[in-house]
C-alpha positions in Angstrom: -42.0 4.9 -2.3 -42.7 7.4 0.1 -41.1 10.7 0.7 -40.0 9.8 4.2 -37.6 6.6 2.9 -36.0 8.9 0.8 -35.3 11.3 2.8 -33.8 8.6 5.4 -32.1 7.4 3.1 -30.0 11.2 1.9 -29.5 11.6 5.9 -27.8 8.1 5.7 -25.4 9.0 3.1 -24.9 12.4 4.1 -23.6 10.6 8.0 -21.6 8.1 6.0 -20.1 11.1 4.1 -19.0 12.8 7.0 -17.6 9.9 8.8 -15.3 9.2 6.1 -14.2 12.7 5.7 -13.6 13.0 8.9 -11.8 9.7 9.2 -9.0 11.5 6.8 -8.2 13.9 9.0 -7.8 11.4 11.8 -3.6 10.9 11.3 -1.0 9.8 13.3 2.0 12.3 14.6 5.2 12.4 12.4 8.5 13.7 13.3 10.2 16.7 11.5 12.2 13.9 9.3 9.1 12.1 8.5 7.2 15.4 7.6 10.8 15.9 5.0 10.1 12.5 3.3 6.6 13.3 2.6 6.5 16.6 1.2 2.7 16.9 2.3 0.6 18.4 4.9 1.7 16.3 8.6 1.1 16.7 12.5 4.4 17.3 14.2 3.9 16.9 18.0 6.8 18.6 20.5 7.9 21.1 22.6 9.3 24.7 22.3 12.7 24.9 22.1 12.7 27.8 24.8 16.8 28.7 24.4 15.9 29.3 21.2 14.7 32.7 19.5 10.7 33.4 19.8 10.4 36.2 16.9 6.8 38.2 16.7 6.5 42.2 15.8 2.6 42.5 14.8 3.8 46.4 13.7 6.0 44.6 10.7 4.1 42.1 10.2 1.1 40.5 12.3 0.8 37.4 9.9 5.0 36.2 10.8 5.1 34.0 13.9 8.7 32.1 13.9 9.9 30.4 16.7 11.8 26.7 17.6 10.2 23.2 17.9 12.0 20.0 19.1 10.2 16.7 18.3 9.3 13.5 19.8 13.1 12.5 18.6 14.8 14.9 20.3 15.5 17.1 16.3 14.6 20.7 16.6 13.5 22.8 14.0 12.4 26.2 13.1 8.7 26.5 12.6 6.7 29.5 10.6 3.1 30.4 11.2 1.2 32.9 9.0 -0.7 34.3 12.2 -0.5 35.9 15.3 1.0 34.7 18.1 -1.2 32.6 20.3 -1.8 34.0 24.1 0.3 32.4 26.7 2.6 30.8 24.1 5.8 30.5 26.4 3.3 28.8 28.9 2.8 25.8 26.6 3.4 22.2 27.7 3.1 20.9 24.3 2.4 21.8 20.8 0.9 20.6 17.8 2.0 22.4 14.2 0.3 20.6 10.6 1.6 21.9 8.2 5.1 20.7 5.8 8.3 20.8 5.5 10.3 23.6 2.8 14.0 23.5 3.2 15.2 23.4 6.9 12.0 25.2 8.1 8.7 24.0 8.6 5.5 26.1 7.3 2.4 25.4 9.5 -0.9 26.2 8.9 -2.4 25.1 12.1 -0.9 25.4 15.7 -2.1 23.5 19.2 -1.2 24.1 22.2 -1.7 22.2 25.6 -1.5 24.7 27.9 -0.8 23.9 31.9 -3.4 22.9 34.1 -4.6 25.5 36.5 -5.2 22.0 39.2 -1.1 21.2 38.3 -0.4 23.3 41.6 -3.2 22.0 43.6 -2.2 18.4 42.7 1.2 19.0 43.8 0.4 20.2 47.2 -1.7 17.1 47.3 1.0 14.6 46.7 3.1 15.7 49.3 0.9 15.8 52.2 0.2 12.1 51.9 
């Protein structure tokens, strides 16, 4: 057999690898009383609860970001990151958190954001000139 086969045939299952790995990250949103039930890592998809408190002092601690998440049902909830506080956070249309639920408060591990479209303004202006 020669070399060349073989090594076709490690790149093969080193693609087929990936794909499946990658197809377990691939998951649908939950909701904050979904992500309760399951006890494991989930993506919660929402929007900050802006009436409520936004906490963030880097000089106490620059690894405590808290602040208020309501979810696609309407439930909102209070949401910890261990990390700083994203730029333009207030600005967000939408946000993302994976991580679990512990008690009342949800732990995430990963945060999203879609931020506003610098053309929103421009489209607009469009709109109502038609």
């Amino acid at each position: 057999m020669k070399k060349i086969y073989i090594i076709a045939g490690v790149l093969i299952l080193v693609g087929i690898g990936l794909l499946i790995s990658a197809a377990g990250d691939m998951s649908t949103y939950s909701t904050f009383q979904q992500a309760d039930k399951t006890g494991s890592d989930v993506k919660v998809v929402g929007h900050l609860a802006k009436d409520k408190e936004i906490y963030y002092n880097p000089t106490e601690d620059a690894n405590y970001f808290s602040f208020y998440v309501s979810d696609q049902d309407g439930e909102v909830r209070k949401v910890i990151l261990r990390g700083a506080k994203p730029q333009d956070f207030e600005l967000s249309e939408q946000i993302v958190v994976t991580g679990k639920m512990k008690g009342q408060e949800f732990l995430a591990s990963e945060l999203l954001m879609k931020c506003p479209s610098k053309y929103k303004d421009e489209e607009v202006f469009l709109q109502k000139e038609s």
